[in-house]
TORKOL-4160 file (C-alpha; in steps of 0.2 Angstrom, whole numbers, padded with zeros to 4 digits, m for minus):
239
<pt num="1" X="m0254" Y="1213" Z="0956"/>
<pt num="2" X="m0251" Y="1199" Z="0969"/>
<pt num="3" X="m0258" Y="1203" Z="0986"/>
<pt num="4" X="m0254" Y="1192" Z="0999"/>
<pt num="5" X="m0254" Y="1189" Z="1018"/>
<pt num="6" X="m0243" Y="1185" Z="1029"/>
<pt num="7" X="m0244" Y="1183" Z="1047"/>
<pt num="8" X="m0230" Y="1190" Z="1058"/>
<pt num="9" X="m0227" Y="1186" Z="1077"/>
<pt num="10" X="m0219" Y="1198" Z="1087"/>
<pt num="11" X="m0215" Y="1206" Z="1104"/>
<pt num="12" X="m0221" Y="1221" Z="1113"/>
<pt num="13" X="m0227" Y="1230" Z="1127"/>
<pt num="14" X="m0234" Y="1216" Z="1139"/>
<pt num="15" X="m0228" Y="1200" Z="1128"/>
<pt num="16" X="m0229" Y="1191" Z="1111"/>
<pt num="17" X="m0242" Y="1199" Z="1099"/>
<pt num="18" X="m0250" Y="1192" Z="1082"/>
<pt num="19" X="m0250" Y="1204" Z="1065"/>
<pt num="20" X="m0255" Y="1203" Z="1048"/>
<pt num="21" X="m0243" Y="1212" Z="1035"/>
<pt num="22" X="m0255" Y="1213" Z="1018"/>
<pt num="23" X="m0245" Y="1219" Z="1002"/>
<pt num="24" X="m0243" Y="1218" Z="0985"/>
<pt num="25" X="m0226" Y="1207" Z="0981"/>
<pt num="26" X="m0228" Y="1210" Z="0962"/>
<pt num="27" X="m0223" Y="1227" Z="0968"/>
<pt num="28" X="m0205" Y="1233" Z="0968"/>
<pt num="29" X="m0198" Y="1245" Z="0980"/>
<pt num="30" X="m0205" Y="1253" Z="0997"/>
<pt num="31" X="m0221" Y="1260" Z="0996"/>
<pt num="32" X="m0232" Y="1271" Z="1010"/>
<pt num="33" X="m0236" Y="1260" Z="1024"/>
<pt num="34" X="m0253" Y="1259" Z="1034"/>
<pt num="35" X="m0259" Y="1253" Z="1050"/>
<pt num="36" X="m0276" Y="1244" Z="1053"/>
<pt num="37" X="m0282" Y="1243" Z="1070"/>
<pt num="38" X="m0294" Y="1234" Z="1071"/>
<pt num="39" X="m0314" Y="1234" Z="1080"/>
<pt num="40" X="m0316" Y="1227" Z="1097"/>
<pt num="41" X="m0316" Y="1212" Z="1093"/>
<pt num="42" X="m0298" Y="1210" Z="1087"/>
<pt num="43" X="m0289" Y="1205" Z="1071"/>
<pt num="44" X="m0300" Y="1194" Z="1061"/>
<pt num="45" X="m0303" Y="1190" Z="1042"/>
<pt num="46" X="m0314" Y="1205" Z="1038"/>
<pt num="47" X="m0300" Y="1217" Z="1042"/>
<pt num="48" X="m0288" Y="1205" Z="1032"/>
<pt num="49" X="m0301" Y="1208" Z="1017"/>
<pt num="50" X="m0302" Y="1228" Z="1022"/>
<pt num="51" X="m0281" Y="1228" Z="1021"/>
<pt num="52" X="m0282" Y="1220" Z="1004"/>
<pt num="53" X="m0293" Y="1234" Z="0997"/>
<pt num="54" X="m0280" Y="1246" Z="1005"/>
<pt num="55" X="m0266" Y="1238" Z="0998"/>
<pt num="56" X="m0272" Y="1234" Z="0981"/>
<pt num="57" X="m0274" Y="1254" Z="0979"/>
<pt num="58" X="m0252" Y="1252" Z="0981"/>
<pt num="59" X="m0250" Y="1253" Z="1001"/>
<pt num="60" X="m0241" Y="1241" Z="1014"/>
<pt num="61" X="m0253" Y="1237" Z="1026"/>
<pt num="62" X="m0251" Y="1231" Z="1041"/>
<pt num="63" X="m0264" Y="1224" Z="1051"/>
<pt num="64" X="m0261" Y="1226" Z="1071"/>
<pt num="65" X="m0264" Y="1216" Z="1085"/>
<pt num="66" X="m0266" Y="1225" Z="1101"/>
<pt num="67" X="m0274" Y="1214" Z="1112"/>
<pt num="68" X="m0259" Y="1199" Z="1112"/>
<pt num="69" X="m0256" Y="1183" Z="1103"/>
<pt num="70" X="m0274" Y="1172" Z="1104"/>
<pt num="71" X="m0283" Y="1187" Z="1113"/>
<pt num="72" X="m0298" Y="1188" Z="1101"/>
<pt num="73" X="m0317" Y="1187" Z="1102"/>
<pt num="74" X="m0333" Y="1186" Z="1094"/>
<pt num="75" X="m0350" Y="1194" Z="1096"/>
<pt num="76" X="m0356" Y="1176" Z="1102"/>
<pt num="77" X="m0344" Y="1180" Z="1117"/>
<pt num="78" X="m0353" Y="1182" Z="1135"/>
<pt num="79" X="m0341" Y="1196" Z="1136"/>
<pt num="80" X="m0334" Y="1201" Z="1119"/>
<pt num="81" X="m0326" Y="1219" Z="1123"/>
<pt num="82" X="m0312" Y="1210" Z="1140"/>
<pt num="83" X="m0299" Y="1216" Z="1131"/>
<pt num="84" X="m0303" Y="1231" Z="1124"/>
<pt num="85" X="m0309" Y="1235" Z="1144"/>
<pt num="86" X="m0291" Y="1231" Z="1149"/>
<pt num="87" X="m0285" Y="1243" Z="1138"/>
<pt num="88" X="m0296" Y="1256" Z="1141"/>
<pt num="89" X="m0293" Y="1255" Z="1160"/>
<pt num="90" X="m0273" Y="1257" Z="1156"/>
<pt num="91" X="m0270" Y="1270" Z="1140"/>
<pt num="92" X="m0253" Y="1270" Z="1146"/>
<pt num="93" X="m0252" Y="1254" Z="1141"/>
<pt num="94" X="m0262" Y="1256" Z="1126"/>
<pt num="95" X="m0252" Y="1272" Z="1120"/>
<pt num="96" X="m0235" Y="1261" Z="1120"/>
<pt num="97" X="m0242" Y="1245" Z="1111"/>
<pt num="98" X="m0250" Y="1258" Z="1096"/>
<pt num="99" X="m0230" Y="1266" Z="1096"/>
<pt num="100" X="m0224" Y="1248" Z="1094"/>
<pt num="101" X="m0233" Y="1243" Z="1082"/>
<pt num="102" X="m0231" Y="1259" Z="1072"/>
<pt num="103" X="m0211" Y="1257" Z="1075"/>
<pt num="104" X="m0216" Y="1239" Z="1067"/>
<pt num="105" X="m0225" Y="1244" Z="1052"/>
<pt num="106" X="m0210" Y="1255" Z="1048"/>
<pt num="107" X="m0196" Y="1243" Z="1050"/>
<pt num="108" X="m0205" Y="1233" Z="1035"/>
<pt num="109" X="m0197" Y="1228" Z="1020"/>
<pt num="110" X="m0210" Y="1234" Z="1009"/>
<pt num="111" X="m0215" Y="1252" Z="1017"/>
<pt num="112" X="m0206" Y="1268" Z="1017"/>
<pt num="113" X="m0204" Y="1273" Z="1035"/>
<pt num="114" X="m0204" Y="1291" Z="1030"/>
<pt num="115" X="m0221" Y="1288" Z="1023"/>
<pt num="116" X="m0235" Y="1283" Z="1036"/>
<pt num="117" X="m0250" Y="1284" Z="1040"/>
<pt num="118" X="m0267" Y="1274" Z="1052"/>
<pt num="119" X="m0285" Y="1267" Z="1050"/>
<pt num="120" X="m0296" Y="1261" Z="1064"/>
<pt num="121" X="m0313" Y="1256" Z="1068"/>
<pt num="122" X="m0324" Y="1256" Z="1083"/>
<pt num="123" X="m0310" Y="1254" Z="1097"/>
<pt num="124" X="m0298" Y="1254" Z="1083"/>
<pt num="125" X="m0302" Y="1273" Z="1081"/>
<pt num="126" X="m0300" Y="1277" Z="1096"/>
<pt num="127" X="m0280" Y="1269" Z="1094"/>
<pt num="128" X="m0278" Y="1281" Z="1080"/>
<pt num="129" X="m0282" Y="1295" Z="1089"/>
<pt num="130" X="m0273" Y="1290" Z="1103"/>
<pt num="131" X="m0258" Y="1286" Z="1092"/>
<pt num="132" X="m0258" Y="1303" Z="1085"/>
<pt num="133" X="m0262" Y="1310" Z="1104"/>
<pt num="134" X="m0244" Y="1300" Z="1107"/>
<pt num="135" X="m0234" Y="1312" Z="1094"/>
<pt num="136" X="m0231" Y="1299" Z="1082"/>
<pt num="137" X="m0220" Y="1304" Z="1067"/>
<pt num="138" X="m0235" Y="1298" Z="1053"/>
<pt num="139" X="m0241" Y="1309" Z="1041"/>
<pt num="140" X="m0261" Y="1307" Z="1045"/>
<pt num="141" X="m0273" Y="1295" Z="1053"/>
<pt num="142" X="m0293" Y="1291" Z="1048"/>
<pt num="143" X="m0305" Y="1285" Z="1062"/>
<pt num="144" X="m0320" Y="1274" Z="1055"/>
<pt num="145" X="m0334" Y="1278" Z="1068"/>
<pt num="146" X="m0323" Y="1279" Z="1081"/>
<pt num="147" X="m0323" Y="1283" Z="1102"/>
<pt num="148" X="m0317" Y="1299" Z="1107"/>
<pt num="149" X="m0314" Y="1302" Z="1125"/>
<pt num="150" X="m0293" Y="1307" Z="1124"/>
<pt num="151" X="m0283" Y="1299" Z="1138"/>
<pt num="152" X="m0282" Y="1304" Z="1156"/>
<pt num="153" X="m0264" Y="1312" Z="1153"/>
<pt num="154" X="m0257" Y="1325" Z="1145"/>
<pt num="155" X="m0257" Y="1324" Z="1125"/>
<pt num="156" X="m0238" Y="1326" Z="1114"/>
<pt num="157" X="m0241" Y="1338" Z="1098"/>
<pt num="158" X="m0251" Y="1328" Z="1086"/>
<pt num="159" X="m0242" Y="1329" Z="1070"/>
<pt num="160" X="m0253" Y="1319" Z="1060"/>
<pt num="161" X="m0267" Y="1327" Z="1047"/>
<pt num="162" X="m0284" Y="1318" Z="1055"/>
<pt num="163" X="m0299" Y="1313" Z="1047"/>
<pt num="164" X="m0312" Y="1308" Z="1055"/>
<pt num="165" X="m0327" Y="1298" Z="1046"/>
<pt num="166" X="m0344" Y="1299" Z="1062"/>
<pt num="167" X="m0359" Y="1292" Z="1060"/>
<pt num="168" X="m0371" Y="1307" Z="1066"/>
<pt num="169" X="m0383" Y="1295" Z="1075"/>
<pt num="170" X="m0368" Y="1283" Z="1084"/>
<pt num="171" X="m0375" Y="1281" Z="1103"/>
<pt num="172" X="m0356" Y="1275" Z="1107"/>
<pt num="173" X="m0351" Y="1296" Z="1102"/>
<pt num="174" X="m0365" Y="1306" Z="1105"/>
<pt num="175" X="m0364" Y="1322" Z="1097"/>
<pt num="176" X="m0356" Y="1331" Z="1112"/>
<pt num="177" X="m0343" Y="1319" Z="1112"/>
<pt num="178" X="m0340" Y="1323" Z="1093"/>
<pt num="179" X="m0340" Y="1343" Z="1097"/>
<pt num="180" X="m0328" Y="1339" Z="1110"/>
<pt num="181" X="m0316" Y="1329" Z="1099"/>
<pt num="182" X="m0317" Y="1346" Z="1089"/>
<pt num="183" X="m0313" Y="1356" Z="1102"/>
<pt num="184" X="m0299" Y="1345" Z="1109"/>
<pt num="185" X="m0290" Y="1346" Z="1092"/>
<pt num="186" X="m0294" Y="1363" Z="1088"/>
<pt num="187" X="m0284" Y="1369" Z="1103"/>
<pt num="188" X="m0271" Y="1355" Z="1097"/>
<pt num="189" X="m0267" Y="1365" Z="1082"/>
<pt num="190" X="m0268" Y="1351" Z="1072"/>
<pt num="191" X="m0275" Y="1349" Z="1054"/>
<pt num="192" X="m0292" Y="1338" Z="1056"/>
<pt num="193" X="m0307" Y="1336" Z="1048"/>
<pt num="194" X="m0325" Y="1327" Z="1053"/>
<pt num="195" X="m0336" Y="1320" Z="1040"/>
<pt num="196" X="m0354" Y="1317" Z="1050"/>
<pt num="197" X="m0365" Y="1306" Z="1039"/>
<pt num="198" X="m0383" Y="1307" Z="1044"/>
<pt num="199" X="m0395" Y="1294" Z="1048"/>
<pt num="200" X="m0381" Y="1280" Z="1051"/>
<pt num="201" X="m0375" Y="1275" Z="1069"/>
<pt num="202" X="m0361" Y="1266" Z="1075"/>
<pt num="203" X="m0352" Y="1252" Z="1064"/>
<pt num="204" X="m0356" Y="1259" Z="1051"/>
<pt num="205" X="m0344" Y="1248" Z="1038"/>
<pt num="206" X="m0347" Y="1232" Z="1048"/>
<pt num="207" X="m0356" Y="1222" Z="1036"/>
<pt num="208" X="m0359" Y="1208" Z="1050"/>
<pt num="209" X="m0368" Y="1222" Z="1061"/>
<pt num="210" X="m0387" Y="1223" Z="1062"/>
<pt num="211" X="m0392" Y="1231" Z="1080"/>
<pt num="212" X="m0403" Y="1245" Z="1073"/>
<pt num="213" X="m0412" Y="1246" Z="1088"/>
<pt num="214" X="m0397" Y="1249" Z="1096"/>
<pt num="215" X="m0390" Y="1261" Z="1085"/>
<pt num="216" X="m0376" Y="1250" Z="1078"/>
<pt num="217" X="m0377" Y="1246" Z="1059"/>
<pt num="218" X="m0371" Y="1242" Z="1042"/>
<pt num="219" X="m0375" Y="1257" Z="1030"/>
<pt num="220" X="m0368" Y="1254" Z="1010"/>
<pt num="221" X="m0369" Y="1272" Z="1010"/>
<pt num="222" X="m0359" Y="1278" Z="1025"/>
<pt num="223" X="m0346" Y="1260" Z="1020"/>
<pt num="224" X="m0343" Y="1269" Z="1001"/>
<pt num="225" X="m0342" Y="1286" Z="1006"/>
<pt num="226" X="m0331" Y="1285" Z="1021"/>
<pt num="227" X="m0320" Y="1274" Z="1009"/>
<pt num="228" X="m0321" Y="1286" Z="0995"/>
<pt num="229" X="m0314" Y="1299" Z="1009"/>
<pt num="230" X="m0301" Y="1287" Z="1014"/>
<pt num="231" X="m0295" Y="1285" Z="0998"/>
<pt num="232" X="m0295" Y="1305" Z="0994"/>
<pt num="233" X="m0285" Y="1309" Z="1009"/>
<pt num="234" X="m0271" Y="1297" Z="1007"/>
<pt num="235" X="m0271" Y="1302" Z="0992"/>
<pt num="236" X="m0268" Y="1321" Z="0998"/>
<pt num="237" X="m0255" Y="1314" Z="1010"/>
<pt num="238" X="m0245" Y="1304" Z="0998"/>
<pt num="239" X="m0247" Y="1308" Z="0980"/>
């Protein structure tokens, strides 16, 4: 097995954008592809490191930048969540850079467009919700403690098998907002499943987070578990 990275530059929505493709080369043939979106923060190594756990278990991966070529930040930043705000004040636009970047993770050399599916975290679950809210032709989508509130427009058919791994106590998706989310897909139609763990807030897989005060921390538990369950219902989708 030979992981490797390689970054890809590439137009959408709005201008030039900056990806990570993250797959085995010592692997022959297409295999089921994955997007990553990543926290608020944007691409960076840890969701690099993330794809390569993904890919090791014989995914292509594709790590997506929806912010725009050098648009990142850091928790240091005076003001780390700009461009996740710009996006959240336009879903339009958000809603067409998560199709574009799915249209890119199929188009890969190395991933089977028939077979697809999403991760996200923080803001990054909010994309894969939103890109199932968009109709995409994947076959399921997991959000890693992830934001809720749907778009201010009317939904396509979701399509994709949801998963959705919640930290019980996350002050960023309260619990109403979690029954919520239940009801919305409910009334979808759509197959969906929430796993609450309890005691654990938001950022839960974020080893870099320690805000307990603030109900935003690392838990090994909630990390292994909501892993565990990833890997399970990939597994379901393509095995």
């Amino acid at each position: 097995m030979t992981i490797t990275r390689q970054t890809i530059v590439h137009e959408g929505p709005g201008g030039l954008f900056e990806s990570m493709v993250v797959a085995d080369t010592a692997a022959s043939g297409p295999r089921p592809g994955i997007l990553l979106f990543p926290n608020v923060l944007g691409t960076k190594e840890s969701d690099f490191a993330y794809a390569e756990k993904v890919a090791a278990l014989g995914y292509g991966v594709l790590v997506a930048d929806v912010y725009g070529q050098g648009k990142r930040t850091t928790r240091a930043d005076p003001d780390p969540a700009r461009y996740m705000a710009e996006l959240n004040a336009d879903r339009a636009l958000l809603r067409d850079r998560l199709l574009s970047a799915h249209a890119l993770l199929k188009g890969l050399d190395a991933v089977d467009a028939a077979r697809t599916a999403a991760i996200g975290f923080c803001f990054g679950g909010k994309c894969v919700l939103d890109l199932a809210r968009a109709g995409a032709d994947m076959a399921g989508a997991v959000s890693f403690h992830g934001v809720y509130d749907a778009p201010p427009f009317p939904n396509a058919a979701i399509r994709a098998k949801l998963l959705v791994c919640h930290g019980w106590d996350d002050p960023i998706a309260p619990p109403e907002a979690t029954v919520a989310l239940a009801q919305e897909l409910t009334a979808a139609g759509c197959d969906w499943q929430i796993h609450a763990y309890g005691r654990t807030g938001h950022a839960f897989t974020d080893e870099s987070v320690n805000m307990s005060d603030k109900g935003l921390a690392y838990s090994a538990d909630a990390d292994r578990r909501s892993f565990r369950a990833m890997v399970g219902f990939l597994d379901e989708l393509f095995g």
